[in-house]
C-alpha positions in Angstrom: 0.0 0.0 0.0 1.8 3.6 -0.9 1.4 6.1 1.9 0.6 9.4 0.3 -0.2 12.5 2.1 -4.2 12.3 1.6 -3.8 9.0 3.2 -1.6 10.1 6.2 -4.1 13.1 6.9 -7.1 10.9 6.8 -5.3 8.4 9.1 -4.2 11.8 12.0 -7.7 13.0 11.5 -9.2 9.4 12.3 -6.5 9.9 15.4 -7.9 12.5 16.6 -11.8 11.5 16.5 -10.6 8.4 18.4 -8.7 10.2 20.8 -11.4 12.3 21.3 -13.3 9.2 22.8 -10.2 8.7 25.0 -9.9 12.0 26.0 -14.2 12.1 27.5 -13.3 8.9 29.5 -9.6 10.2 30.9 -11.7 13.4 31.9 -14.1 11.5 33.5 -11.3 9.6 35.3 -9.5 12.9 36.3 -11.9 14.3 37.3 -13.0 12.0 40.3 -9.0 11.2 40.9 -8.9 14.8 41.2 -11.4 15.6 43.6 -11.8 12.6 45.5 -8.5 10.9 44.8 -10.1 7.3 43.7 -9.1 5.5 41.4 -11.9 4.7 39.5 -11.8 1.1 38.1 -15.4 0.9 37.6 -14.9 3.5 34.5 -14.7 1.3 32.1 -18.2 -0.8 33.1 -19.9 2.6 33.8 -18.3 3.2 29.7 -20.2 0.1 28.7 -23.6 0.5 30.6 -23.6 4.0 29.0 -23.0 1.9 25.5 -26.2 -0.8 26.4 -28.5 2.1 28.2 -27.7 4.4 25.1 -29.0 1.8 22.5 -31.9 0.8 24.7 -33.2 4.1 24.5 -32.6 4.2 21.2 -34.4 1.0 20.8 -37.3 2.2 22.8 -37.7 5.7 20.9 -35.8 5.9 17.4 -34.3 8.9 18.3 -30.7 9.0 18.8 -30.4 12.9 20.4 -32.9 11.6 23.2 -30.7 8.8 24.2 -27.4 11.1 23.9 -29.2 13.2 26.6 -30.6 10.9 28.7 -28.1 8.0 29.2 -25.6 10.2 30.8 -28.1 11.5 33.4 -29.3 7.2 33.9 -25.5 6.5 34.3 -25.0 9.5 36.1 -27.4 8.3 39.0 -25.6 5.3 38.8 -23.0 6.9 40.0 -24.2 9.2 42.6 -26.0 5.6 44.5 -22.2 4.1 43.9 -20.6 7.4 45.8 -23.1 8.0 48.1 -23.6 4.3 49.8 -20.2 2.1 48.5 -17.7 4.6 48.1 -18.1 6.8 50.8 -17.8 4.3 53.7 -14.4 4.2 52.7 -13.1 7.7 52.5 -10.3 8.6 54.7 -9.0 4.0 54.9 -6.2 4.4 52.1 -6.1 4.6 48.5 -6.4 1.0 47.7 -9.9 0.5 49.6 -11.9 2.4 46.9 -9.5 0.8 43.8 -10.7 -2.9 45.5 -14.2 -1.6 45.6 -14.6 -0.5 41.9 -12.7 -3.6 40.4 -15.4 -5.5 42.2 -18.3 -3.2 40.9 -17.1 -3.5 37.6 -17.6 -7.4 37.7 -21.2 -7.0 39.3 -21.8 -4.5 36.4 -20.4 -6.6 33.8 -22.9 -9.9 34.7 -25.4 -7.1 34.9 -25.4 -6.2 31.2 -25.1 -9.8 30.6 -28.1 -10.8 32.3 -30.6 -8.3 30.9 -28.5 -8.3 26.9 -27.3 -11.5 26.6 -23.1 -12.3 26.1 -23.2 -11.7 22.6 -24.4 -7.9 23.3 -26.2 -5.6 21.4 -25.9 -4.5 17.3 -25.2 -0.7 16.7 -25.4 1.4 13.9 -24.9 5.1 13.0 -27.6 7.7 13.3 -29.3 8.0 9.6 -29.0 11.5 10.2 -24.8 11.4 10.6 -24.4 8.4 8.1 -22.1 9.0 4.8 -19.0 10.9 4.5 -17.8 14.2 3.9 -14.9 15.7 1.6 -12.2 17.3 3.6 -10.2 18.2 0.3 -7.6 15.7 0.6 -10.1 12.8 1.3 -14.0 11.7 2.1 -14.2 10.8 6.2 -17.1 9.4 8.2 -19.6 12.1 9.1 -20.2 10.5 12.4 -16.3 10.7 13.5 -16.4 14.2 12.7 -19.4 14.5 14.8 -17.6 12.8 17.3 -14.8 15.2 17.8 -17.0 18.4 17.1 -19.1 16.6 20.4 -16.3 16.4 22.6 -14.5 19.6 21.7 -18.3 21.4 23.2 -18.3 18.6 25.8 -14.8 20.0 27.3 -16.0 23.7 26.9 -18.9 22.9 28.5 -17.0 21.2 31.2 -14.5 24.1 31.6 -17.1 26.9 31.6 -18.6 25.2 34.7 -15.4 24.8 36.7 -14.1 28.1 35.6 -17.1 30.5 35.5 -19.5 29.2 38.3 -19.9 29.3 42.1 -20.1 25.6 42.2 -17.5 25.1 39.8 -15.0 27.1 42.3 -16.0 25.3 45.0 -15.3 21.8 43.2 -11.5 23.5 42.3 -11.3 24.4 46.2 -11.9 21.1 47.3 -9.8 19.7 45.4 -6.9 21.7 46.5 -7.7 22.0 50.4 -11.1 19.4 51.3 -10.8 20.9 55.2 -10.5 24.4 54.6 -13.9 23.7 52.7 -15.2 22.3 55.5 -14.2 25.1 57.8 -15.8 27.9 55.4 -19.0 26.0 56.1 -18.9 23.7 52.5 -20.8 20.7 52.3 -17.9 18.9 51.0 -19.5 15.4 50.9 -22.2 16.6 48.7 -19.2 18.1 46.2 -17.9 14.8 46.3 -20.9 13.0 45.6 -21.7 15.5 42.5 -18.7 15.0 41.5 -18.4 11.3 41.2 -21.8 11.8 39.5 -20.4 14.1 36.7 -17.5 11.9 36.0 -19.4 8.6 35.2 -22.2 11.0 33.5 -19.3 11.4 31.1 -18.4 8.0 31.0 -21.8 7.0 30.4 -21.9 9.7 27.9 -18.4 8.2 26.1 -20.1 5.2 26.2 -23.2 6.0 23.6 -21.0 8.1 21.7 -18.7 5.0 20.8 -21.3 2.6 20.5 -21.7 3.3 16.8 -17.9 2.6 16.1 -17.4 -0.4 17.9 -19.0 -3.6 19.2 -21.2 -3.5 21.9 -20.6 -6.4 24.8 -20.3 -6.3 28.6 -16.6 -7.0 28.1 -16.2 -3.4 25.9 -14.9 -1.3 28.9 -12.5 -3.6 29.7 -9.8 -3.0 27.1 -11.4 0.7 27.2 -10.8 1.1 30.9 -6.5 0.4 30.3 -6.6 2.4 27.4 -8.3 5.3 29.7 -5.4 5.0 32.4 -3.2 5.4 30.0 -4.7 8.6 28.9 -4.5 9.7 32.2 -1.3 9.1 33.5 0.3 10.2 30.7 -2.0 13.7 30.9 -1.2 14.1 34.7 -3.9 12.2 36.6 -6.2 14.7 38.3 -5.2 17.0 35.2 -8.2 17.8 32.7 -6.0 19.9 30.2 -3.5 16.4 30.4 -6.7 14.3 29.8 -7.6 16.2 26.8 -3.7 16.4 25.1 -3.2 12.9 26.1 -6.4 11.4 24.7 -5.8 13.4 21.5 -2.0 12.2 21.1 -2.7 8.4 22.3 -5.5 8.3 19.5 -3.5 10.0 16.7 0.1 7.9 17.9 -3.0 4.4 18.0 -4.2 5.7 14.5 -0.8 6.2 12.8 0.7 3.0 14.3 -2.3 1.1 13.0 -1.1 2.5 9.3 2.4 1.8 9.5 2.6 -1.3 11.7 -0.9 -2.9 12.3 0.5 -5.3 15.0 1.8 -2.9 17.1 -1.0 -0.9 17.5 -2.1 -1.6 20.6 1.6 -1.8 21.9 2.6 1.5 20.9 -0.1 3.3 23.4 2.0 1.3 26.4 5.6 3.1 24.3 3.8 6.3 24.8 3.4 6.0 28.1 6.6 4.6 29.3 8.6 7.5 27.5 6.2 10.2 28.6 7.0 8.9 31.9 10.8 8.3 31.8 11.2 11.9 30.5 8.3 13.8 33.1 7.2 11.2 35.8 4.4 13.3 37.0 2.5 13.5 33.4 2.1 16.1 31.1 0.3 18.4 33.6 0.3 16.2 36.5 0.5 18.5 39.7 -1.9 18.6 42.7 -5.2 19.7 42.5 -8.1 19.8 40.0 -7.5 21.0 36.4 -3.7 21.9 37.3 
């Protein structure tokens, strides 16, 4: 196969709508990390119960934009029950207490889906609306993956506009800087917490029907999702949102062009990423303390 330049454009643009998937579920993952400081290995499962609730919806209705709203909010409760009565017990017992928990939860979610959709999963299919391509002068790409990274780019200003520019949004940065001082200025910090938790598998509920369209839909999707997610993250800076967004975009566009050059070492090359990022700036791209550092 030559390698021309249409080819390699179409190949970095196709990077950076995958990475853009990446890049929702890192910020979901830095988010809590960042604020709560759990590790969050349920992320992945609460990815894939976004993916099954998402074409349930769709199933139920025909309308794709009423399942993009609503299966964040579903998954998003989700998460606020998993905070507010199985995470929370554990606050203040180590690091590793809440990491334990999660793995666990993502098994129970995982027989969950497989239960009420069977093992084989669920068929997916583009919206009619987003099907077909469009020309971008050096090639035709996939409507939907354009859609896809136009979604997340308002996602993540969206995002920013509440930490940055709102009363609640400040108190969320506070917290995650200095949790007691909040407490002292009279802060319900355990409700920050638990909104917080429920934002960030929102999102990850949210990646989850975004993707559904571009890959298979089983209980074992967020499995291979969730590693892929961590590596976004460290390489970012965990608790960073700026390092979830860079990282997601590189990892997807370093994934994309590896795929082209050497298809076997695609999934390889991710893990090379990481460990040079890491070598050279332990810490992450942006990794420093406190919330969107």
């Amino acid at each position: 196969m030559e390698i021309t330049p249409s080819l390699l454009a179409l190949q970095l643009v196709t990077g950076v709508a995958l990475g853009a998937v990446y890049a929702l579920l890192a910020i979901g993952l830095s988010l809590i990390f960042g604020m709560l400081t759990v590790v969050n290995f349920a992320h992945g499962a609460f990815f894939m119960v976004g993916a099954f609730v998402g074409l349930y919806f769709l199933g139920l209705t025909g309308n794709f934009w009423f399942s993009l709203v609503l299966t964040p909010m579903v998954v998003g409760a989700i998460g606020l029950v998993t905070e507010r009565f199985l995470v929370r017990p554990l606050y203040g017992r180590g690091i590793d207490y809440p990491l334990l928990l999660t793995f666990g939860l993502s098994w129970v979610l995982i027989e969950a889906m497989r239960v009420m959709f069977g093992i084989e999963g669920l068929p997916s299919s583009t919206p009619p609306e987003l099907r077909g391509a469009v020309d971008l002068g050096f090639g035709y790409f996939p409507k939907y993956r354009l859609f896809l990274i136009l979604a997340t780019a308002v996602i993540v200003l969206a995002l920013w506009l509440f930490l940055e520019k709102t009363r609640y949004g400040l108190i969320v940065r506070a917290g995650s800087r200095d949790g007691e001082i909040c407490k002292v200025l009279g802060i319900d910090i355990a409700r920050v917490w638990l909104v917080v938790f429920g934002i960030g598998t929102g999102i990850a509920g949210l990646s989850g029907v975004l993707a559904a369209p571009t890959r298979a839909v089983n209980p074992e999707m967020g499995i291979h999702v969730l590693a892929e997610s961590f590596v976004v993250t460290v390489v970012g800076g965990m608790g960073s949102l700026p390092g979830a967004v860079l990282a997601g975009l590189l990892v997807g566009i370093v994934f994309s062009l590896t795929s082209l050059f050497a298809p076997d070492l695609a999934e390889l090359s991710i893990f090379v990423l990481m460990a040079v990022v890491l070598l050279i700036r332990p810490q992450g791209f942006f990794g420093k303390k406190g919330l969107l550092s």
